[in-house]
N, C-alpha and C positions, 0 to 999 in steps of 0.2 A: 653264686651260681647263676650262670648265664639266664636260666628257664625262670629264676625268680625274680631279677633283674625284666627282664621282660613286661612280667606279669606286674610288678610292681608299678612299670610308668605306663601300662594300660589302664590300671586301676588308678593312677594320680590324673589321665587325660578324667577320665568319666567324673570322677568326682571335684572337677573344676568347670563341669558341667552343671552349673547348676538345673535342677528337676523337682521343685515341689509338688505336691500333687495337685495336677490339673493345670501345670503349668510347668510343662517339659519339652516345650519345642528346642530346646537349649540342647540337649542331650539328645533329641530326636535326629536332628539333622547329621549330628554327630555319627551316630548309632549306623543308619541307613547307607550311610557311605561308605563307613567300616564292612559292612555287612556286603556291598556292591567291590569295596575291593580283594575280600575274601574269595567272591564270585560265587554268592550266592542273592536267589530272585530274595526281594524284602521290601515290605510297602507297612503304612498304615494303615490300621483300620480304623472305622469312625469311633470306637474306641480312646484312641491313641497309643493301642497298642503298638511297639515297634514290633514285625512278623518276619522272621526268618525260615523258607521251609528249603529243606533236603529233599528231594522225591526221591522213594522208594522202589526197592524192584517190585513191590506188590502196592500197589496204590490204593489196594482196597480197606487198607488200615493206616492207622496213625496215630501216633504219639507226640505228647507235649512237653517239652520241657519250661519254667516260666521263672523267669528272675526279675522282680519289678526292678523299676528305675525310677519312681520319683522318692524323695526322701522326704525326712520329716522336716517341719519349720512353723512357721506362726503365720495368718491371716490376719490384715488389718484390721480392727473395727472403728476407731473413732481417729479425727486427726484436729488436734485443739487448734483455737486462732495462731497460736504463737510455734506451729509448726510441729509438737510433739506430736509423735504416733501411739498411738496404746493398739498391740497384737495380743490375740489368742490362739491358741495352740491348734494347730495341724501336723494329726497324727499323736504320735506318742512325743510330744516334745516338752522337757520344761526348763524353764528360764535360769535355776542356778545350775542345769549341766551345764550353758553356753556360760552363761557367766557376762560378765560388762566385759564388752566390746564389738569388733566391728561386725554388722547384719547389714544384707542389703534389700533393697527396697524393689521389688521388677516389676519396674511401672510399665503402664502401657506405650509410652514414649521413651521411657529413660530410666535405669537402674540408678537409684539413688541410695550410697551410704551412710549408716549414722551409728549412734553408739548406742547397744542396747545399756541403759542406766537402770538402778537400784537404788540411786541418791547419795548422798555423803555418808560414812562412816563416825565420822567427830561432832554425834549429834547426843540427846538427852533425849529422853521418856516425851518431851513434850511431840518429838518430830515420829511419824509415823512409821518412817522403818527402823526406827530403832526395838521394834517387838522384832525384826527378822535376825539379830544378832544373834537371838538367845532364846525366843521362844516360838515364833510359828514358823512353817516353813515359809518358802518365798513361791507366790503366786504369777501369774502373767499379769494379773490383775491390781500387781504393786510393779510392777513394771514397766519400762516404757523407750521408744527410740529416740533420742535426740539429734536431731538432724544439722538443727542451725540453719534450716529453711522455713521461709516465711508457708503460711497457707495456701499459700497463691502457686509460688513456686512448684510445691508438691502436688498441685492441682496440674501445670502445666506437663510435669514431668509422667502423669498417668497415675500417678497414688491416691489410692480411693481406698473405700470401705470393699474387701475382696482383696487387694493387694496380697501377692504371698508374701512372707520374709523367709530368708536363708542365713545362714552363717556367711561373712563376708568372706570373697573371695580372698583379699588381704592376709585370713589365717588358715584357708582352708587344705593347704597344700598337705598332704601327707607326708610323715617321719618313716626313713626307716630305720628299724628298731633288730640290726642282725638279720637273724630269717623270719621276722616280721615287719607288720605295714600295720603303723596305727593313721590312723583318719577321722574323719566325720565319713559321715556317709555311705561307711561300706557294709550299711546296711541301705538300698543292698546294688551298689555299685560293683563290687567284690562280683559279686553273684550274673554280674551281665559281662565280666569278664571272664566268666567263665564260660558263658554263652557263645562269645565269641571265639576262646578256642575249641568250643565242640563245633560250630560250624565249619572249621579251618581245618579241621581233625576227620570230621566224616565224608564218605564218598561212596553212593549208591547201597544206603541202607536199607536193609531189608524190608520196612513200611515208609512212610510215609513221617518225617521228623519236624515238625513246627517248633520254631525256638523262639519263645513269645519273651520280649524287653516288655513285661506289663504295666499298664497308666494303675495310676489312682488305686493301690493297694493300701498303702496308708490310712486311706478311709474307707474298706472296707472292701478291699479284691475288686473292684471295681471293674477295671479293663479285666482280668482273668473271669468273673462270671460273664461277660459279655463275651470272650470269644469261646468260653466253653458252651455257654449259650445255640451258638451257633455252630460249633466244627465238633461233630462225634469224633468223640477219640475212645483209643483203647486204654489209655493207660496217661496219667499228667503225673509229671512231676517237678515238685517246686525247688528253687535251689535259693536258701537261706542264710542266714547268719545263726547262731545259737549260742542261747547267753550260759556262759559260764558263772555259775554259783555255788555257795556251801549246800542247796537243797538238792543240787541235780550230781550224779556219777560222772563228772564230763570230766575229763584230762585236756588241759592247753596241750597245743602241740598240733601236730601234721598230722593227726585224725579225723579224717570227718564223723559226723555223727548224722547216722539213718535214728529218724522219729516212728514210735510205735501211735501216741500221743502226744494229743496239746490242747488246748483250749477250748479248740472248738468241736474236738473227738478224736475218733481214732482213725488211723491209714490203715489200707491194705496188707494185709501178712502176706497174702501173694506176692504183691509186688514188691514188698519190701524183701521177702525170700528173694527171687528175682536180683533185685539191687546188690545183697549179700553178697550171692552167686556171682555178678560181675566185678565188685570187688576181690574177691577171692582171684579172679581171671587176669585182675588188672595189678595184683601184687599189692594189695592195698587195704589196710585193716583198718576197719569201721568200727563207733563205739554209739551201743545204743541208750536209746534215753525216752523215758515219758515225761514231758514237760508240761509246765500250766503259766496261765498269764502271757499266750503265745497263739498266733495262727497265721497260716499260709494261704497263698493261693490256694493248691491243693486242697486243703482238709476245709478250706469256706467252697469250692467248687462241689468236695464230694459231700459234706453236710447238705446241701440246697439243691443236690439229685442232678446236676449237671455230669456229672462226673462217677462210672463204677467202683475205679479203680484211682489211687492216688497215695505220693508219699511225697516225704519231703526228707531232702537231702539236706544238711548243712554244715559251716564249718562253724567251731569255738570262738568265739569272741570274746574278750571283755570291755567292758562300759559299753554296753549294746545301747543304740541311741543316745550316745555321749561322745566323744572322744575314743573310735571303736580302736582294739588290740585285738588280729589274728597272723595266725602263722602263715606263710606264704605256702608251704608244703600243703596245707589242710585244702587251700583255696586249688591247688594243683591238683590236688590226689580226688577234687569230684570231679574234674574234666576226666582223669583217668578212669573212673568209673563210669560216667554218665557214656562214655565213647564207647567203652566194653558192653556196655548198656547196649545202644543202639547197635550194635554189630553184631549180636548174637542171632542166632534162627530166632525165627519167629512161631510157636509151635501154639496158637491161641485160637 
């Protein structure tokens, strides 16, 4: 299908972007240009959030829609004489999702690769990972980068203690999988290609439509409290990934799923009415869910009183923060929503 084809090497450009959190000018520059040849205004804010807005025939209200863009990965902390790196985790990241192999290094000078290692397997009780075989899990903290550069080296090239790490570009390309896209990172890569065809899609909607690429979510909605902070809105909504498991009612497939709850509390029943009601418009059946072990922009903005109203929209995933699996349909059918969304009257 042409529409998934599409959507498919928009979501493989983003996610060869690399964007850890706090270190996303990689996908920044990317973003803003997209965004300027759609032909819509879009700047940063001292945030780093990337800002897309629509204006409105009534400018005296506004809505958000926010799909972060940096992903998860690991922080340097130490780097020994002989050039190894020991990372710890940024975001929800651990070390046997990725597995041994290649991660890159985004120094202040120069991206340096190496091999995330675990050690030899053809070892005995005396060697230290041999408890990961069989009895503990594996930590960051039994882990480590092997570069093949000396100390000095990794000094010149900007790798320090802060350093992020990513999964290297070398494996990071996206599969496709039929009418699915598995990847790294589409959480929540996914979610800012959808951004970009609500931008592409709308034209003189009724308020005022800010399409926030938000920084530093990972640790904590960072960029979205910051610009909820500042821009009264009527209404935010988050556009996510959603993990599919035996404890939640979720179906794979080309459904999205509107959130009642999650972790951090509960959304809006208005709004989420609302969302329903545009899916219903947009031919497009939604499946709901209260989840835990989870949060969004939205429901950290409307916890911490920045926010009245707020929900979160998202598509199914599996291996959320591993190796992700979603349908290309699911990812398709919230632009169809989120558009019937913004097009409706605005009766508030």
């Amino acid at each position: 299908m042409q529409e998934y084809d599409r959507l498919f090497a928009t979501i493989e450009e983003l996610v060869m972007h690399h964007s850890p959190s706090g270190v996303e000018s990689e996908v920044d520059d990317w973003l803003i240009d997209r965004f300027t040849k759609i032909g819509v205004k879009a700047w940063l804010d001292s945030a780093g959030n990337a800002i897309a807005l629509i204006p409105g025939r009534d400018s005296q209200h506004s809505i958000a829609i926010t799909a972060h863009k940096d992903e998860i990965g690991a922080i340097v902390k130490t780097i020994t004489s002989n050039g190894r790196v020991q990372v710890r985790k940024l975001g929800g990241s651990f070390p046997w999702v990725y597995g041994e192999g290649v991660v890159d290094l985004l120094g202040d000078n120069q991206t340096i690769s190496g091999i995330l290692s675990f050690g030899s397997r053809h070892v005995s009780h005396e060697s230290p990972q041999k408890s990961h075989q069989e009895d503990v899990a594996l930590k960051w903290e039994n882990a480590w980068i092997e570069t093949k550069c000396s100390a000095e080296e990794l000094a010149k090239a900007g790798i320090r203690p802060g350093t992020r790490m990513v999964v290297g570009k070398h494996r990071k390309h996206p599969l496709r999988l039929k009418d699915y896209i598995a990847s790294y990172t589409l959480d929540n890569k996914a979610s800012v290609a959808i951004l970009l065809d609500v931008a592409a899609s709308l034209q003189a909607p009724p308020v005022n439509v800010y399409l926030v690429a938000s920084a530093k979510e990972e640790v904590g909605a960072i960029g979205a409290l910051y610009f909820t902070q500042r821009q009264e809105l009527d209404a935010l909504i988050a556009l996510e990934i959603c993990p599919l498991a035996p404890e939640y009612p979720i179906d794979d497939g080309e459904k999205p799923v509107l959130l009642s709850q999650d972790g951090y509390g509960i959304y809006d029943e208005g709004l989420n009415g609302e969302l329903r009601q545009a899916a219903d418009r947009a031919g497009v059946v939604v499946q709901l869910a209260a989840i835990a072990g989870f949060g969004s922009d939205a429901s950290i903005a409307m916890k911490f009183g920045h926010v009245a109203r707020a929900a979160c929209l998202a598509f199914p995933t599996q291996n959320t923060h591993g190796f992700e699996i979603a349908h290309l349909g699911a990812i398709a059918n919230c632009t169809r929503i989120l558009t019937a969304y913004c097009q409706q009257p605005w009766n508030q």
